[in-house]
N, CA, C and O atoms as a MOPAC input file, in Angstrom:
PM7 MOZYME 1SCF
protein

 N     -6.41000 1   -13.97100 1   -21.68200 1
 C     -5.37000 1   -13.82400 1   -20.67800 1
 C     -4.75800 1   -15.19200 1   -20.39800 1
 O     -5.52300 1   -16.15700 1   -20.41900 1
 N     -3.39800 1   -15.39500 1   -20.12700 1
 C     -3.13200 1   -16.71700 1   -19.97200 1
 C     -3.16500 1   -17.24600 1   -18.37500 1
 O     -2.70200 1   -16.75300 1   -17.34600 1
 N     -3.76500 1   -18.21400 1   -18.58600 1
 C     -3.80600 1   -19.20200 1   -17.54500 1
 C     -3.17500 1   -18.91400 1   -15.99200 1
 O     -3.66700 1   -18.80200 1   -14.86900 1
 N     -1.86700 1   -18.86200 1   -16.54300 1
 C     -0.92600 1   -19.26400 1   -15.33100 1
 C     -0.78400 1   -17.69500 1   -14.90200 1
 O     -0.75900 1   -17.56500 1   -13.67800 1
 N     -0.69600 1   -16.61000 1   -15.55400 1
 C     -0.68500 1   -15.15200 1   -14.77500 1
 C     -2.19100 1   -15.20700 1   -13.65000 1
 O     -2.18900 1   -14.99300 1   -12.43700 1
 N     -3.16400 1   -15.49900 1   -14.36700 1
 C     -4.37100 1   -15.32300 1   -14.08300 1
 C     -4.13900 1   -16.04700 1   -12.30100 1
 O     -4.27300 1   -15.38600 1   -11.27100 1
 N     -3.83400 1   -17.28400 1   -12.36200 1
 C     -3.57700 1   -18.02200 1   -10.93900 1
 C     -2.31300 1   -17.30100 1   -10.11100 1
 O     -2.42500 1   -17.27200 1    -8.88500 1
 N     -1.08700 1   -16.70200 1   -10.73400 1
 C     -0.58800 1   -16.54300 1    -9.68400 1
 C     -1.26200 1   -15.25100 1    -9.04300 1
 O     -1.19900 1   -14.93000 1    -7.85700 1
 N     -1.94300 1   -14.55100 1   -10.10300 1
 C     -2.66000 1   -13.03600 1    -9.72300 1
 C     -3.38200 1   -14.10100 1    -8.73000 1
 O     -2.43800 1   -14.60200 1    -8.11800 1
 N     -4.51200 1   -14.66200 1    -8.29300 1
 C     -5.16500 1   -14.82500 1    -7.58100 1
 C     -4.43600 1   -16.14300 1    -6.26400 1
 O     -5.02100 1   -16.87600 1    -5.46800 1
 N     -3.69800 1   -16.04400 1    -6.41400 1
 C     -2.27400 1   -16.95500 1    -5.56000 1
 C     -1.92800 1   -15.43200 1    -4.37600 1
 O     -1.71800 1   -15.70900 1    -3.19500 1
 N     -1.90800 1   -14.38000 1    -4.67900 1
 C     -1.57200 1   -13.13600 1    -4.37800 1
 C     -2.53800 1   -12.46700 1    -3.82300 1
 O     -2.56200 1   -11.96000 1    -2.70200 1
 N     -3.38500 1   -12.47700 1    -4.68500 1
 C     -4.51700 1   -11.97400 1    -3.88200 1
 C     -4.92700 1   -12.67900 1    -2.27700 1
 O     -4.90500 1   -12.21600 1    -1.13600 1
 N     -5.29200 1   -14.00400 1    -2.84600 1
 C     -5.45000 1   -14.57500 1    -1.28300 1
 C     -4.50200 1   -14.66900 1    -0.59000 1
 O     -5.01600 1   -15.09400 1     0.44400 1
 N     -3.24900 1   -14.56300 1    -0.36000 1
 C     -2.42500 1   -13.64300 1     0.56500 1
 C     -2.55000 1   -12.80400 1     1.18700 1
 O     -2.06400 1   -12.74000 1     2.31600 1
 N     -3.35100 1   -11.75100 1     0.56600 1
 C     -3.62800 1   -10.48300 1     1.18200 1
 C     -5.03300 1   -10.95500 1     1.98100 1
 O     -5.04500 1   -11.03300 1     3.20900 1
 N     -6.02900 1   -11.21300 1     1.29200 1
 C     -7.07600 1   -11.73700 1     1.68400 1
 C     -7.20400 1   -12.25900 1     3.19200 1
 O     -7.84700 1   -11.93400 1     4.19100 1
 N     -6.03700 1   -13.46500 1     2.76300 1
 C     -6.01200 1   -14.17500 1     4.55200 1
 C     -5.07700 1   -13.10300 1     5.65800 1
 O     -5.40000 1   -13.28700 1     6.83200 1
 N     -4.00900 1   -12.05300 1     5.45900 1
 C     -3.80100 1   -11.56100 1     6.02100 1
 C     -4.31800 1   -10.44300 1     6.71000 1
 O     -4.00000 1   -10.07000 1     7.83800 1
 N     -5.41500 1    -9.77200 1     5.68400 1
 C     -7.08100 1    -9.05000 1     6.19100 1
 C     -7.61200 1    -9.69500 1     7.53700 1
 O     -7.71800 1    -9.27900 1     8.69000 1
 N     -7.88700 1   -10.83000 1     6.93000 1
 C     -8.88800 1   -11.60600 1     7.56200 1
 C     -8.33700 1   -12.00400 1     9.66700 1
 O     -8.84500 1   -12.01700 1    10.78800 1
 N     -6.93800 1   -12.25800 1     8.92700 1
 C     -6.14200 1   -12.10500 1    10.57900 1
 C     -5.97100 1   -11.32000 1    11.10400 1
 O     -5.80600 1   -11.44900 1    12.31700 1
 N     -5.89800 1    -9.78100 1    10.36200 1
 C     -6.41900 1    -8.60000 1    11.37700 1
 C     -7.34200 1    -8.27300 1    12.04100 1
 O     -7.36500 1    -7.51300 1    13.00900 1
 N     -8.17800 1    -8.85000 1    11.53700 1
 C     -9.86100 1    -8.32400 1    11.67900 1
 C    -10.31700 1    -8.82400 1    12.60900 1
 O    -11.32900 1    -8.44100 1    13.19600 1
 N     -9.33100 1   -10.18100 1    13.01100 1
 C     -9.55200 1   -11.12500 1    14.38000 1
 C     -8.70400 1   -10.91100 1    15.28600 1
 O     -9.03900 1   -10.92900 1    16.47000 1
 N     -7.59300 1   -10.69800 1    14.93600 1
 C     -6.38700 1   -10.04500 1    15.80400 1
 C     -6.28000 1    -8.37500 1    15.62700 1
 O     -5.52800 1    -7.76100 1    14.86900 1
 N     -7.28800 1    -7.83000 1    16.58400 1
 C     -7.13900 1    -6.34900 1    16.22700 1
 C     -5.70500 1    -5.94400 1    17.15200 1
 O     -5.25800 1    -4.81300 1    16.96000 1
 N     -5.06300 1    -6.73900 1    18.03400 1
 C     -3.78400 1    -6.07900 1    18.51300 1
 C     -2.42100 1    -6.20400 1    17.83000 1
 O     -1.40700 1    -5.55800 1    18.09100 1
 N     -2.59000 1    -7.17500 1    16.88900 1
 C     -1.70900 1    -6.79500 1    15.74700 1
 C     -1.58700 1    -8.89400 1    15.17700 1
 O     -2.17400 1    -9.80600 1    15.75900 1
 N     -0.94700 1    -8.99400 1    14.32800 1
 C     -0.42800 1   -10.29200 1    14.12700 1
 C      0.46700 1   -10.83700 1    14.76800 1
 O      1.11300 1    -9.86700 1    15.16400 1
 N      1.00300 1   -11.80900 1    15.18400 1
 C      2.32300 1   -12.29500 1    15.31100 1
 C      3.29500 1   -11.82100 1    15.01600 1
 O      3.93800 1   -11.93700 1    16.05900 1
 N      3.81200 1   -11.42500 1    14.44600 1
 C      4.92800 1   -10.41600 1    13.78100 1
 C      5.12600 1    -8.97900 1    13.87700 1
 O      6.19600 1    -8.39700 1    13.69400 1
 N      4.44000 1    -8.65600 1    14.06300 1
 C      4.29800 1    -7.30700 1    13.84000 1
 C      4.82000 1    -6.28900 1    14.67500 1
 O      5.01500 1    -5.13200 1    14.30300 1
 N      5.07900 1    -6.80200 1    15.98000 1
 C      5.28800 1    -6.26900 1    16.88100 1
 C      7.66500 1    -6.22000 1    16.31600 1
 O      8.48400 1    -5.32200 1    16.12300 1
 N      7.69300 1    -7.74200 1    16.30700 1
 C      8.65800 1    -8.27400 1    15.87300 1
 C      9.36500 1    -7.00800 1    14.66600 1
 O     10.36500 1    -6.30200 1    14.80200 1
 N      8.68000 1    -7.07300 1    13.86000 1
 C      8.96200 1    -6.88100 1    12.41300 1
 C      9.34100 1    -4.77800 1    12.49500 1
 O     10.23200 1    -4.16600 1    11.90700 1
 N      8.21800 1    -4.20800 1    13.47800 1
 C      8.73400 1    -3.32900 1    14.33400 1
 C      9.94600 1    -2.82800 1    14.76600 1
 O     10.82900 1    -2.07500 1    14.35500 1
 N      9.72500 1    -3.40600 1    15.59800 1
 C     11.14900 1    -3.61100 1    16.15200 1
 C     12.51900 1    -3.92200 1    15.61200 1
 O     13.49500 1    -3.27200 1    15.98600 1
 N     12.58700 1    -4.64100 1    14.97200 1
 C     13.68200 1    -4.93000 1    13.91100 1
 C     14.02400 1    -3.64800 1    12.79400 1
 O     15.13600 1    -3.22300 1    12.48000 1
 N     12.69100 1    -3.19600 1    12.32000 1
 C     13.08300 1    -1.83000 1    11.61300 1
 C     13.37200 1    -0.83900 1    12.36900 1
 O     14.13700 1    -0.08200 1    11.77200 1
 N     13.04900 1    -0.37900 1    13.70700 1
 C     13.17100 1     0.71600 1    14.44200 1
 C     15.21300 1     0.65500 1    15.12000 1
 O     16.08900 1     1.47100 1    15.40800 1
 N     15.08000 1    -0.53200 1    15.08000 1
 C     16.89300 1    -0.94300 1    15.84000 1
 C     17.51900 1    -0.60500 1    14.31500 1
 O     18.73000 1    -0.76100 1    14.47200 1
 N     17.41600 1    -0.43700 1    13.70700 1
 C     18.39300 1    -0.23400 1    11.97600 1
 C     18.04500 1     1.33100 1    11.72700 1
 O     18.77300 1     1.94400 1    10.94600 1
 N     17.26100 1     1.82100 1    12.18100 1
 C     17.39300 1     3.24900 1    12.41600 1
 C     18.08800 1     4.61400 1    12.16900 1
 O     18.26800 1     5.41500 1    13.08700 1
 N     18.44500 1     4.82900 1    10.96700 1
 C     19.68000 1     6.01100 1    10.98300 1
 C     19.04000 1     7.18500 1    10.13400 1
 O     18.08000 1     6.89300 1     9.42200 1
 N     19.58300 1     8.73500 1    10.15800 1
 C     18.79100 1     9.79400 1     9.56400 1
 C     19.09100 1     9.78600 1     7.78500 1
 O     18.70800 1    10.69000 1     7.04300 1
 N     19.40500 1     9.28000 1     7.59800 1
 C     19.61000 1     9.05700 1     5.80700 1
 C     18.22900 1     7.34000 1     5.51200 1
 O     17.35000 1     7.45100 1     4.65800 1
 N     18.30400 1     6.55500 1     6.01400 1
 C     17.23800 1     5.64800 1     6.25400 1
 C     15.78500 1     6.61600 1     6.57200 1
 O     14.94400 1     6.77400 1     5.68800 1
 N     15.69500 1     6.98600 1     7.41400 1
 C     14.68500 1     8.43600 1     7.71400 1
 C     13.79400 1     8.84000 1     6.55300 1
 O     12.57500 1     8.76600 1     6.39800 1
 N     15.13400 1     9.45100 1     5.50800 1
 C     14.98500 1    10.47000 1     5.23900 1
 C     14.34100 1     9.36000 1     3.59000 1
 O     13.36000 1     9.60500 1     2.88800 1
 N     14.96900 1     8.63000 1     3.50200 1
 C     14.95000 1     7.82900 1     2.10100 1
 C     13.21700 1     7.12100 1     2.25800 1
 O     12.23100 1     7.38100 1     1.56900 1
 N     13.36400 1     6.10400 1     3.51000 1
 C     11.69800 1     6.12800 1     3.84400 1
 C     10.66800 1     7.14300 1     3.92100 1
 O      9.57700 1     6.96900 1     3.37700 1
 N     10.93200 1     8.11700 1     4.52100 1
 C     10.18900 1     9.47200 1     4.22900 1
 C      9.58900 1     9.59700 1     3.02900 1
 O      8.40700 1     9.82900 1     2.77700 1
 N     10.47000 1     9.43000 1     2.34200 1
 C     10.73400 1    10.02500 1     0.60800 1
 C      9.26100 1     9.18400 1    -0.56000 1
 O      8.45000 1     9.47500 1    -1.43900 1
 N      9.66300 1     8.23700 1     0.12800 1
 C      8.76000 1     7.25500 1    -0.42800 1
 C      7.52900 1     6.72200 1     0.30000 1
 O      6.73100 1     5.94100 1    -0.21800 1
 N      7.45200 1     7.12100 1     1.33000 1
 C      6.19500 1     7.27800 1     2.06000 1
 C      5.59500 1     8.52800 1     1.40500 1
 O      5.05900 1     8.32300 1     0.31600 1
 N      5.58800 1     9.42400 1     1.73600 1
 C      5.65700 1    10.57000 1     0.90200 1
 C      4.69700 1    10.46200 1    -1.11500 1
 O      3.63300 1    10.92900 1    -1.52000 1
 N      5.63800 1     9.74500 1    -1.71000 1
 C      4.95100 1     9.06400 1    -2.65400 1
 C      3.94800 1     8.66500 1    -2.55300 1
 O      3.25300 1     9.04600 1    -3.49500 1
 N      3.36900 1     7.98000 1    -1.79400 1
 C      2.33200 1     7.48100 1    -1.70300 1
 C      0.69300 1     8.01300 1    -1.63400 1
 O     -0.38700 1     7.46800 1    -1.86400 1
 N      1.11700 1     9.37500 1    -1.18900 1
 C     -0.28400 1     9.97400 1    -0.57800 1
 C     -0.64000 1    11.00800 1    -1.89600 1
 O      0.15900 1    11.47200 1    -2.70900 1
 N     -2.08200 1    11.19800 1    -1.82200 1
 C     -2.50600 1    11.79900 1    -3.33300 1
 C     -1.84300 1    13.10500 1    -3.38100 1
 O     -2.33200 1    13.67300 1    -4.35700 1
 N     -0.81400 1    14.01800 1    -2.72100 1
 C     -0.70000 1    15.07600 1    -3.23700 1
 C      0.44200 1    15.32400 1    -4.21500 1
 O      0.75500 1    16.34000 1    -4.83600 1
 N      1.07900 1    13.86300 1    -4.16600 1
 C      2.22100 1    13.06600 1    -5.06400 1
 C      1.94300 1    12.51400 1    -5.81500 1
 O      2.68900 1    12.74700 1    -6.76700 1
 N      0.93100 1    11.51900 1    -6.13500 1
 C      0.51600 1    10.47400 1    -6.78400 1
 C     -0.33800 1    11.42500 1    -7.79600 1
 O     -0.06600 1    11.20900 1    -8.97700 1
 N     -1.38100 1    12.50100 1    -7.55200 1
 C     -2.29000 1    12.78600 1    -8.33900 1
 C     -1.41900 1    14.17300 1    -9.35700 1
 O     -2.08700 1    14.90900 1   -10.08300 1
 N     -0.52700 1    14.25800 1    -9.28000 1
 C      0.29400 1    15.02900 1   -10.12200 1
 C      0.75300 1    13.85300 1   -11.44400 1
 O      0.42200 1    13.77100 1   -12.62700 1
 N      1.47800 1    13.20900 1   -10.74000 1
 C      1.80200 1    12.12100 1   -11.78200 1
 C      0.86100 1    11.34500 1   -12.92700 1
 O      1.01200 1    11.18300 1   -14.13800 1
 N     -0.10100 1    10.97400 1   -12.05700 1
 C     -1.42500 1    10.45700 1   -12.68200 1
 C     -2.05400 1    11.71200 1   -13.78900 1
 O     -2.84800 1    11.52500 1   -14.71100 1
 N     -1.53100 1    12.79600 1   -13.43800 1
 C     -2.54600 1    13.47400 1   -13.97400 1
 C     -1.59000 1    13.85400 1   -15.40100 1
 O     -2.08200 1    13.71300 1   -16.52000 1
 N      0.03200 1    14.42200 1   -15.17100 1
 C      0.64500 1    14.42500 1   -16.05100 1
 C      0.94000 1    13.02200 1   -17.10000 1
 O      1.28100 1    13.09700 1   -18.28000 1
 N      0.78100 1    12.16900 1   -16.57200 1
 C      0.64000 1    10.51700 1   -17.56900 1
 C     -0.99900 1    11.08000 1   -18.13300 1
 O     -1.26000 1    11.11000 1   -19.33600 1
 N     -1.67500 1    11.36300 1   -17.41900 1
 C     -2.57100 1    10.86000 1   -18.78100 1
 C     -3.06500 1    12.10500 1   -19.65000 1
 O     -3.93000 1    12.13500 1   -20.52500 1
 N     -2.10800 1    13.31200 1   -19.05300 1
 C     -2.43000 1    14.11400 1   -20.54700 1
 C     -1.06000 1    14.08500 1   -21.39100 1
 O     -0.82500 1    14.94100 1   -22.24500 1
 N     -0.41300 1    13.31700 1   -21.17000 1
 C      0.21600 1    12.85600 1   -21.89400 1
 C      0.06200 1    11.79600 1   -23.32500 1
 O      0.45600 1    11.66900 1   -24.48500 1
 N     -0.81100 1    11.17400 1   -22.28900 1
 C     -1.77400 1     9.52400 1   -23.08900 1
 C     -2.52500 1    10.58000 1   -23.79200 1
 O     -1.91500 1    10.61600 1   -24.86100 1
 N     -3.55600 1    11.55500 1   -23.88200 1
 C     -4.39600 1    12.11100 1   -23.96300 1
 C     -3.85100 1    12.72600 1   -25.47000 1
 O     -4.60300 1    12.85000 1   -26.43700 1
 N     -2.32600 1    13.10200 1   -25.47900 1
 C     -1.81000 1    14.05900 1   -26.49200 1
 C     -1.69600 1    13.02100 1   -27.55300 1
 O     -2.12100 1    12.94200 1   -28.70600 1
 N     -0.97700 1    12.24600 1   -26.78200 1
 C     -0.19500 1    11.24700 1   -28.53800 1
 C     -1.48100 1    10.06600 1   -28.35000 1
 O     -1.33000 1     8.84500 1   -28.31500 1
 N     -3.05000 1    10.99600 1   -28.22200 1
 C     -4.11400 1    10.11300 1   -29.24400 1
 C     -4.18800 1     8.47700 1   -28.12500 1
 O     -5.23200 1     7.85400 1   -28.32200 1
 N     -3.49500 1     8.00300 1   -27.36400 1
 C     -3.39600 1     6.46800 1   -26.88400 1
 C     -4.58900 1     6.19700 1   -25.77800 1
 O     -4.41300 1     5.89800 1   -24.59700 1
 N     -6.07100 1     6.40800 1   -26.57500 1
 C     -7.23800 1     6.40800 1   -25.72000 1
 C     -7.48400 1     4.90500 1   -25.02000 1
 O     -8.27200 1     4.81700 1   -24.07800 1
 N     -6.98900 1     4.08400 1   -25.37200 1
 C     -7.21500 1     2.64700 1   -24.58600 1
 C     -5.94900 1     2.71200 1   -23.37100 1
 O     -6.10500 1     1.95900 1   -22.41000 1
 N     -5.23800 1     3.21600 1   -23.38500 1
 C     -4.14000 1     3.29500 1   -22.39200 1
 C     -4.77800 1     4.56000 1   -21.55400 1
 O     -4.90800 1     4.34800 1   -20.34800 1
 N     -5.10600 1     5.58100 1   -21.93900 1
 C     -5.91800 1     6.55800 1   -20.89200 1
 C     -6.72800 1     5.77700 1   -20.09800 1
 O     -6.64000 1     5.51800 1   -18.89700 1
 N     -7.79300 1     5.32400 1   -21.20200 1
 C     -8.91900 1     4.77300 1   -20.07600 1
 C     -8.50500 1     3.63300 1   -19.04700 1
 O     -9.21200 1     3.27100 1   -18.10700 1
 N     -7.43300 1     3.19600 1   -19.32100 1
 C     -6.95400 1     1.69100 1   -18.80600 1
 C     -6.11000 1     2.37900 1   -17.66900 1
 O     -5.83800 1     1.50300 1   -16.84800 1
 N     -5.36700 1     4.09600 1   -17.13100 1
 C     -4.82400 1     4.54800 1   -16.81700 1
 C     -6.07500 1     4.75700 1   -15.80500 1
 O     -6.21900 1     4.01900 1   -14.83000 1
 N     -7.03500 1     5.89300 1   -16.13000 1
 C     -7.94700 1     6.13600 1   -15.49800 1
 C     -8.92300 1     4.62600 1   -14.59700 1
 O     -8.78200 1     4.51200 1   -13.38000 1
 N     -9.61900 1     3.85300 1   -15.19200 1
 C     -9.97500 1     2.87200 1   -14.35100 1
 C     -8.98300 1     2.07100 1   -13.49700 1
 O     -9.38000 1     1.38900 1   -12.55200 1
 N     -7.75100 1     2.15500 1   -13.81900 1
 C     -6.67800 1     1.90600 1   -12.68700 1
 C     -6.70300 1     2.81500 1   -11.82100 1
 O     -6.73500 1     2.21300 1   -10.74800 1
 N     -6.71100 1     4.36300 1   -11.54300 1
 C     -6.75000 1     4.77700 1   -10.55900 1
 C     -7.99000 1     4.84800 1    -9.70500 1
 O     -7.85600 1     4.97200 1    -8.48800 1
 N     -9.21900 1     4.77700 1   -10.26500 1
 C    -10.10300 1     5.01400 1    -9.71800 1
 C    -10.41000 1     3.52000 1    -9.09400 1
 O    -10.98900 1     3.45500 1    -8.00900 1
 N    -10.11300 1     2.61400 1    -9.61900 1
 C    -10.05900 1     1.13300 1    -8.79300 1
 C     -9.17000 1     1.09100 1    -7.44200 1
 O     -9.58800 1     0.39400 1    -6.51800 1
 N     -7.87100 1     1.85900 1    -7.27700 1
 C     -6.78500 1     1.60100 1    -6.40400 1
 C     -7.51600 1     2.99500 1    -5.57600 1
 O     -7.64700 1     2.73600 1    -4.38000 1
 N     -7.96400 1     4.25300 1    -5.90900 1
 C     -8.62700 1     4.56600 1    -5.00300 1
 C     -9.79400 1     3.99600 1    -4.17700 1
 O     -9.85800 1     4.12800 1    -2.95500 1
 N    -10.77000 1     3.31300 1    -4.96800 1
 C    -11.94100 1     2.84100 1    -4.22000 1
 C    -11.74800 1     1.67700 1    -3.27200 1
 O    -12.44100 1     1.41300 1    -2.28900 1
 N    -10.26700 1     0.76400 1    -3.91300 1
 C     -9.68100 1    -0.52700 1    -2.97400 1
 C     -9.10400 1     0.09400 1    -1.39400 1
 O     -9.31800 1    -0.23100 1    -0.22600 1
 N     -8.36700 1     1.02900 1    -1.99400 1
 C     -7.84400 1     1.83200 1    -0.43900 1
 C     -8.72800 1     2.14400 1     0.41900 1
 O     -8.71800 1     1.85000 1     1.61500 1
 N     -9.95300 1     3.07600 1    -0.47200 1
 C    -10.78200 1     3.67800 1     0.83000 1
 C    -11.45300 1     2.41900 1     1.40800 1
 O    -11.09200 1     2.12000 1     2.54700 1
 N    -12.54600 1     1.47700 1     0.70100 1
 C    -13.05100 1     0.58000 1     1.24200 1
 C    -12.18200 1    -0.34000 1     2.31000 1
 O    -12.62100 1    -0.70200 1     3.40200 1
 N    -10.99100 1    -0.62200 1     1.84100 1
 C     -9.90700 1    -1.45800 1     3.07800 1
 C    -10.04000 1    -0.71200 1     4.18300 1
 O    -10.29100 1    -1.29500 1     5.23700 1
 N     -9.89800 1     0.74800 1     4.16300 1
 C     -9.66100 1     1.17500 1     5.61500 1
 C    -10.92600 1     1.42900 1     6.29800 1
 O    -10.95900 1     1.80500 1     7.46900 1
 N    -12.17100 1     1.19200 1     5.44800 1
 C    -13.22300 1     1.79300 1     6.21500 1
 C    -13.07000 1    -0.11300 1     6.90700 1
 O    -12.79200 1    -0.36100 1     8.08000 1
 N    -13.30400 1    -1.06400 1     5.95500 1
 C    -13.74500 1    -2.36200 1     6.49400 1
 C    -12.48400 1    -3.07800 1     7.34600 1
 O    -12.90000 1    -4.06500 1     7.95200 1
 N    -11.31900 1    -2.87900 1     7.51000 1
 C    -10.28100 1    -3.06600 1     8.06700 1
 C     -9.63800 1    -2.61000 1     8.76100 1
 O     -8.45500 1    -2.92300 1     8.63200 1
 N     -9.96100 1    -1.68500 1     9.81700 1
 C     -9.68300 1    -0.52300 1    10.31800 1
 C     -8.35400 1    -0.95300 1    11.36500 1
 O     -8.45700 1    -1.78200 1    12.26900 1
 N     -7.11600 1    -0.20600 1    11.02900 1
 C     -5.92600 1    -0.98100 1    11.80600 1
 C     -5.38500 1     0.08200 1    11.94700 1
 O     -5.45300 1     0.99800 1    11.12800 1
 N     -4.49100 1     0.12200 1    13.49300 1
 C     -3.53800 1     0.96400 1    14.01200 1
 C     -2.23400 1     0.42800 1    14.26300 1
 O     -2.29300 1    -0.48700 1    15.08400 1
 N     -1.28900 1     0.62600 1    13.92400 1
 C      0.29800 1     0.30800 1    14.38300 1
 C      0.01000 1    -0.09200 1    15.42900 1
 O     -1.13300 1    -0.52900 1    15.28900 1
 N      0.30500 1    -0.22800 1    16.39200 1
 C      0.84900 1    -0.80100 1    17.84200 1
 C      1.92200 1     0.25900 1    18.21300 1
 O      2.90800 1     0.47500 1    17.50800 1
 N      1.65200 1     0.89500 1    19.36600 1
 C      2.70500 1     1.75200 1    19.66400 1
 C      4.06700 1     1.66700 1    20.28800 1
 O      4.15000 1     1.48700 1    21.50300 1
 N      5.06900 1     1.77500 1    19.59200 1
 C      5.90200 1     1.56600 1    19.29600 1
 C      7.13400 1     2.05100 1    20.83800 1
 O      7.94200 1     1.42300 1    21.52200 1
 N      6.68400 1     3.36000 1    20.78900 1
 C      7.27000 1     4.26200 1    21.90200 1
 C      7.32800 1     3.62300 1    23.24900 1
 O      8.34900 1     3.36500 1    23.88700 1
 N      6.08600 1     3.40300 1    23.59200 1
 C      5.85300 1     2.72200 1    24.63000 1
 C      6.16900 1     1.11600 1    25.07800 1
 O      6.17100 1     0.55000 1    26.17000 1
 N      6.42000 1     0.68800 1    23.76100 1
 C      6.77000 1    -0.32900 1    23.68700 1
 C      8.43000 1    -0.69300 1    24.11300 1
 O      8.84400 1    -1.35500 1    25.06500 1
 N      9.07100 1    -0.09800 1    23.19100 1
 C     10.57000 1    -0.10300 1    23.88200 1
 C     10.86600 1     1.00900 1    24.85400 1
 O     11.99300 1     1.49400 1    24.76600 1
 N     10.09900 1     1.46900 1    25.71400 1
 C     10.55500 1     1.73300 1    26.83500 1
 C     10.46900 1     0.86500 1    27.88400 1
 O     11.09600 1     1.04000 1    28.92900 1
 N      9.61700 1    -0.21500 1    27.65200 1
 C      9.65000 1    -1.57400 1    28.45500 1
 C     10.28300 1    -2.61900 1    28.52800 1
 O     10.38400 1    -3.48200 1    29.40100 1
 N     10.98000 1    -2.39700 1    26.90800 1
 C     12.09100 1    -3.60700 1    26.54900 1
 C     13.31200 1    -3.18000 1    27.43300 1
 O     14.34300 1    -3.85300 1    27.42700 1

């Protein structure tokens, strides 16, 4: 693997790492967050809604595990067994990273509602 992917991969990682780590101490949110909130909630319109939706949406396994599943009997047909398995230990890694984050990182939005009714 070369060098310099290898560092910015782990340039990235500890990004995330230290931003874990500031939740875990700041359970009422980061510095920003409240901010960063707010700024998306004021830009607000039902086509924005609907497009975030869309892709939130994506995200959760009853979306994701269709796809995953049609890619790899796909991989499966045209014979490409190092790309299956490399398909498969990718998902089962990004599942086990998710669940473990939320069991060891356990974070709630900041409520939002209540929030700009005070602003």
């Amino acid at each position: 693997m070369n060098t310099r992917v290898l560092l910015w991969a782990l340039f990235f990682l500890q990004i995330f790492v230290l931003l874990a780590i500031a939740i875990s101490y700041h359970p009422q949110g980061v510095w920003a967050d409240q901010e960063i909130l707010y700024a998306l909630h004021g830009t607000s319109n039902p086509v924005l809604d609907k497009f975030a939706s869309f892709f939130t949406n994506l995200g959760i396994y009853g979306a994701t595990t269709p796809i995953l599943l049609l890619l790899s009997l796909v991989l499966a047909y045209q014979q490409k067994w190092r790309y299956l398995l490399y398909v498969a230990i990718t998902a089962l890694g990004s599942i086990a990273l998710t669940y473990e984050t939320k069991v060891f990182f356990p974070y709630s939005s900041p409520s939002l509602a209540i929030n700009l009714s005070l602003a």
